[in-house]
N, C-alpha and C positions, 0 to 999 in steps of 0.2 A: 314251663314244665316240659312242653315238647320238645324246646330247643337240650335242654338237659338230658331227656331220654335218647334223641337222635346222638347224641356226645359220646352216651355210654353205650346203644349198641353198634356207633361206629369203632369203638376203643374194645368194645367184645371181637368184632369182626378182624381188627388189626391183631388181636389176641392169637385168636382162633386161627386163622393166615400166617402168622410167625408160627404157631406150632406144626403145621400141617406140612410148612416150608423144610421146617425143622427136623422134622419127623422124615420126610422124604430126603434130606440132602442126605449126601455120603458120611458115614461113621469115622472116616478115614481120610488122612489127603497125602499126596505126593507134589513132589517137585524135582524136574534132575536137570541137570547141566551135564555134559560133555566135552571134553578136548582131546588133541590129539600132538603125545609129546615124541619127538625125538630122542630120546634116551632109551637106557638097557634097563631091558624088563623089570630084571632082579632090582636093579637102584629104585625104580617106580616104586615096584611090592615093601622094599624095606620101609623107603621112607616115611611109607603109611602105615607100617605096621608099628610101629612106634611114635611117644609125640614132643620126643626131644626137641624136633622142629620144625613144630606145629606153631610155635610162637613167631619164626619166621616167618611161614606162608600163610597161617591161619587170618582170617579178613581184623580179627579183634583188634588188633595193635594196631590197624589204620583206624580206627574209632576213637581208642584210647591210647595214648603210649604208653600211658602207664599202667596198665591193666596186666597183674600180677598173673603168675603162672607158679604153681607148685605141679609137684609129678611124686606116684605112688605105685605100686605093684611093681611087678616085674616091668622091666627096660623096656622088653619086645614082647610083641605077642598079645593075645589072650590075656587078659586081668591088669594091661599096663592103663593107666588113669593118668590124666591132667585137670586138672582146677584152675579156675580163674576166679578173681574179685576186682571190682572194678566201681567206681562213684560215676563210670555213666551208665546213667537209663539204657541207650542201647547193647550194653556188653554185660552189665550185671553180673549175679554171679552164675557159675554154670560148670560143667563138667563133662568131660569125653573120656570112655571106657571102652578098649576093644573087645570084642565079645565072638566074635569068628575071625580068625584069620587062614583061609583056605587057599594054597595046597600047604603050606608052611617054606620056608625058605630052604628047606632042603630039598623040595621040588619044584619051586615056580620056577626056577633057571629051565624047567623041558618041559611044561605044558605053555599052552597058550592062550589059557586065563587065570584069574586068580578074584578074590573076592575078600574084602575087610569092612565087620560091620564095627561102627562106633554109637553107642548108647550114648545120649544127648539128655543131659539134666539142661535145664534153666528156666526162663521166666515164658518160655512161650506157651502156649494154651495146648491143651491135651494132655497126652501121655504116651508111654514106649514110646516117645519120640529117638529115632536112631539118623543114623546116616550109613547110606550103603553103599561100599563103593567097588564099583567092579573094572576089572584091568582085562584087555583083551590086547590080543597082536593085530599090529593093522598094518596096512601098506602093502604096495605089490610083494616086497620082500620082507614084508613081518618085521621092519626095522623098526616102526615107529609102534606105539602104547597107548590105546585107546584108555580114557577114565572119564568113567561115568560116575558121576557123582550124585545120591538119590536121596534127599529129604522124605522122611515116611512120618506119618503121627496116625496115631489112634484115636475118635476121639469121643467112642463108645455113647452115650442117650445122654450126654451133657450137650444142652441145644444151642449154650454160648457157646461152647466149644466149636462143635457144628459149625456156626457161621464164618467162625475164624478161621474158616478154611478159606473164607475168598479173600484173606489177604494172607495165604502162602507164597503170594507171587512176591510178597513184598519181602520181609526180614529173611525169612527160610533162604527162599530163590537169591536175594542178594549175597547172604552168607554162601552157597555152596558156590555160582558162581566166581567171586570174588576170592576164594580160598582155591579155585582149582586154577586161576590165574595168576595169583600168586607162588604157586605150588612150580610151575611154566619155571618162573625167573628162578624160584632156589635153583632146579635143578639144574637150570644154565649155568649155573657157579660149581658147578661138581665136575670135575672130572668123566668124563660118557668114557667109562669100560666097563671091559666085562668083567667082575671077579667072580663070576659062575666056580671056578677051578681053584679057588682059593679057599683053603680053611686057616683063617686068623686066628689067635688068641690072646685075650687078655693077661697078660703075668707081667709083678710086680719086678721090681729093678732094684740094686741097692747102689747104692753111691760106689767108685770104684776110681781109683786113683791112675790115670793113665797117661804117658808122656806124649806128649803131639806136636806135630809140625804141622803148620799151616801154607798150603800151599792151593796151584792152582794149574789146570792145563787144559789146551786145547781141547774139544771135546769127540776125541776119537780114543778108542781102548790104547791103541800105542802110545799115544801122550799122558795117558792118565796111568799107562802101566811103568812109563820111567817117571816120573814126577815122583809115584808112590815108594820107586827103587832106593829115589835116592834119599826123600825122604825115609824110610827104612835105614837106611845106611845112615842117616846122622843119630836114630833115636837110639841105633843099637851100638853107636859109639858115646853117647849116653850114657848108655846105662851103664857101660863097663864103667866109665866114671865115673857115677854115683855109687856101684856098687851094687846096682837092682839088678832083683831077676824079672823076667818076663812072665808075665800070670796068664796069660792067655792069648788067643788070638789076634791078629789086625785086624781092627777096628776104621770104617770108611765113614767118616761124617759129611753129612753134603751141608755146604753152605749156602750156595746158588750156584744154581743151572744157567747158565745167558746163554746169547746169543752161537758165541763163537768161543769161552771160557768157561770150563766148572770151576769153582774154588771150592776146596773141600778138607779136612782135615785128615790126616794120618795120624793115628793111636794104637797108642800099646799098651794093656795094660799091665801094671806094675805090682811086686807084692806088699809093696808099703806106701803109707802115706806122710811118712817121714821124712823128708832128704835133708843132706847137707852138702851145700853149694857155696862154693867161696868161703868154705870152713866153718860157715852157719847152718843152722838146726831152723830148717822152716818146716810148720804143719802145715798140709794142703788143706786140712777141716774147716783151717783158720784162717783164710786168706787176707791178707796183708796186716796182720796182727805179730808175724816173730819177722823182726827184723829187715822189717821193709826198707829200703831204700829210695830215700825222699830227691837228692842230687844226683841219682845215676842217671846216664841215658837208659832210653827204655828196650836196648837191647843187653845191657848189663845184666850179667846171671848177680840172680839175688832180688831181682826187681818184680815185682805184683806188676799186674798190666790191668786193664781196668774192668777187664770179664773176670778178673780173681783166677788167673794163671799167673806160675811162677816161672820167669824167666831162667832154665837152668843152662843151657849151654847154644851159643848160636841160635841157628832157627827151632832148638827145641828149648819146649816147656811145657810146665806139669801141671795137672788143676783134677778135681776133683770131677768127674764126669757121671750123669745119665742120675739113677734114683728116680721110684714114682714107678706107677704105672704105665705101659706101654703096648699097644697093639703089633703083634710080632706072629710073622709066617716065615716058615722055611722055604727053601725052593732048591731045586736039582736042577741049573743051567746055565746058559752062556752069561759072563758078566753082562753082557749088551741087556739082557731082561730085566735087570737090577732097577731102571727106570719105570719101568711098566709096573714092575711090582710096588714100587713106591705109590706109582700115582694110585693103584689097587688099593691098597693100603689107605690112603686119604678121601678116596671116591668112599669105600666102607663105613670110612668112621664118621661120615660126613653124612650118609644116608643113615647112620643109627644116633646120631646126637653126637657124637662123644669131639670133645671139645679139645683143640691141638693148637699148637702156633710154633710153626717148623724157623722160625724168626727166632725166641728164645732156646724152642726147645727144639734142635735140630731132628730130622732123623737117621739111622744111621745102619749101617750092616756088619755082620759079624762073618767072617771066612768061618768056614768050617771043613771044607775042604777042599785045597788048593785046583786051581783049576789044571784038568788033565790034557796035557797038551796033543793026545792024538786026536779026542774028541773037543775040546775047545770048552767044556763042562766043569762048574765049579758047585763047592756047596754054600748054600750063606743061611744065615738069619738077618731079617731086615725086621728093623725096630722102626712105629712110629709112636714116640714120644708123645703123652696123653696127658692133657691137664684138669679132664671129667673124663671119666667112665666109670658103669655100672664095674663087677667084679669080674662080670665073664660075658664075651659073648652069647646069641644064640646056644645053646646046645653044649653051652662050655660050664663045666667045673670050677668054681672059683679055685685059683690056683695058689699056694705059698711063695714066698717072696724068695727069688735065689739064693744059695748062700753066696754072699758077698763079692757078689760080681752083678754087673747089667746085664750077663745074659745067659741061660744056661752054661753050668760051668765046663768048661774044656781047655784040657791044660794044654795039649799041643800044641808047640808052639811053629809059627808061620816063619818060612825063612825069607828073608830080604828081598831074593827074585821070585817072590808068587807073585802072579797077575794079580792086577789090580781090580777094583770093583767098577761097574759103569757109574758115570754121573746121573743123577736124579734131578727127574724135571724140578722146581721149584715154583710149587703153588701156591695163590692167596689163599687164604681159610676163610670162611666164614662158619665161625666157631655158635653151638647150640645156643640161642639165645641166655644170657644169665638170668637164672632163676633158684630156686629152692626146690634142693632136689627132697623127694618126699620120704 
């Protein structure tokens, strides 16, 4: 009977000593991590402030690969959500909501912090579990980006909860870690510029029929400015002999950038999508559908080529070009910028998710107006071709789709000797992880 008494007010004592522990430990736990990346501010802030990809750097996908990812709200900002589901124990299901994003992207390019908090559903113990993440300028010259990464829970008179604060170091601490070092590698795959000075926009593209020659030249403006001449001079002898009129501006496709060559396309485009070549009626809509020719060689006008262009006259031929959504900024300057803007252009779409592959879907620029030879200044539109994005940018209005043309419509037409555009660096993508957009 005494051994039995001693039992229970040893197990009252354990009782009483868990609560007391209980009682006195903290309501609340924290956990943060820190790194220090080399990259431009603005790229840091965006690509946290959205979670197109977060399925890249986020730690989940090194647990599971197959752990699902859906996306809700707005793109950016304030109310954008991701989901996960997942058949492992450690990734479960779970959810990120952003809920502050301060100063917003129209001013973290001139301050020198900035702050995004993410609301954190899942199976860990507590509540208002978030993550806070703050971005400061470091380094002697402010080049580099501090981020602090901060696990916070709540976890108010529930005394299980309580305890599970002393294994914050474990799940918590790993996840934020392992996400801000993963975070490291995306951005080494980004383009490091600045597009602080850049206002992009989302607008839709229609399909548009235009004659091209493919060509390629050394990579200096004078070689890429006669390449483009003479190419010009065969499309406009072209066209007299189709009969086409010229619908709009030259058109600069980049195919690749190397070492020591650009190759790149010269276009024009065209008011029809009709021609008749060698006395045949081909549709560009249709490609190699009216009168294909199965025994010609494959510089024979009349001939489909295997991108579904129409071989019409020597080095020129016609095909149906661009359609789709498209990331597109203007700019007032020397063709030599043309590059820079490109790579701005893919660094952008690359820190907001939005998903491209300059492989199929090239990028390309629009003359607007010709370059002025005292100042050496042209005007363009530079298009990159987009295979996801939301409707609009930040701050942007979803916009209506051209009328039928890829780029805002301009009828002036470009004459033979305008300068040429510069060659575009040509980068790998690594395109938003695929997912289900919400």
């Amino acid at each position: 009977m005494m051994r039995a008494l001693e039992i229970i007010v040893a197990l009252l004592m354990v009782a009483i000593l868990y609560l007391v522990v209980g009682v006195v430990m903290p309501d609340h736990g924290s956990t943060s991590r820190s790194v220090e990346v080399s990259h431009d501010f603005r790229q840091v802030y965006d690509i946290l402030s959205n979670f197109r990809r977060f399925p890249d750097y986020g730690v989940l996908r090194a647990y599971d690969p197959n752990t699902r990812f859906t996306f809700s709200g707005p793109a950016y900002g304030v109310g954008a959500e991701t989901s996960w589901t997942s058949k492992n124990r450690k990734v479960g299901d779970g959810s990120l909501t952003i809920t502050k994003d301060v100063p917003g992207a129209s001013r973290v390019s001139t301050l020198g912090s900035a702050e995004i908090d993410w609301a954190l559903k899942n199976g860990w113990d507590g509540h208002n579990k978030r993550i806070i993440i703050e971005l400061e300028r470091s380094g002697s010259s402010e080049r580099l980006v501090k981020v602090t990464m901060r696990y916070k829970v709540d976890y108010g008179w529930n005394l299980i909860d309580r305890y599970s604060r002393l294994y914050i170091h474990g799940e918590p601490a790993a996840f934020v870690q392992y996400t801000l070092g993963n975070l490291q590698n995306v951005l080494a795959s980004i383009p490091n510029v600045s597009y602080n000075d850049v206002q992009p926009s989302i607008v839709v593209t229609k399909p548009q029929a235009v004659l091209f020659v493919s060509t390629r030249a050394k990579r200096t403006l004078g070689d890429v400015t006669i390449a483009t001449q003479k190419a010009l001079t065969e499309i406009d002898a072209a066209m007299k002999k189709l009969g086409v009129t010229q619908a709009g501006p030259r058109i600069t496709i980049t195919t690749d950038y190397g070492d020591q060559y650009y190759v790149f396309d010269v276009a024009v485009p065209i008011d029809t999508s009709t021609l008749t070549v060698a006395g045949q009626s081909y549709d560009l809509t249709q490609p190699g559908q009216a009168g294909a020719s199965t025994g010609a060689s494959a510089a024979t006008p009349g001939t489909w080529e295997k991108n579904g262009a129409l071989v019409v006259d020597g080095n020129v031929s016609a095909r149906m070009a661009f359609g789709g959504k498209a990331l597109e900024a203007d700019m007032q300057a020397s063709p030599a910028s043309l590059p820079l803007m490109r790579l701005n252009l893919e660094a952008y779409a690359q820190t907001h998710g939005y998903a491209f592959d300059p492989n199929t879907h090239r990028p390309y620029d629009v003359v607007t107006n010709a370059v002025d030879p005292n100042t050496g200044m042209g005007g363009y539109k530079v298009f990159l071709p987009l295979t996801w994005a939301p409707d609009a940018v930040p701050g942007q209005s979803a916009q209506p789709a051209a009328a039928g043309s890829a780029a805002p419509a301009i009828v002036a037409s470009v004459a033979v000797g305008a300068s040429a555009s510069a060659p575009a660096n040509a980068v790998s993508v690594t395109p938003a992880a695929a997912a289900t957009a919400g």
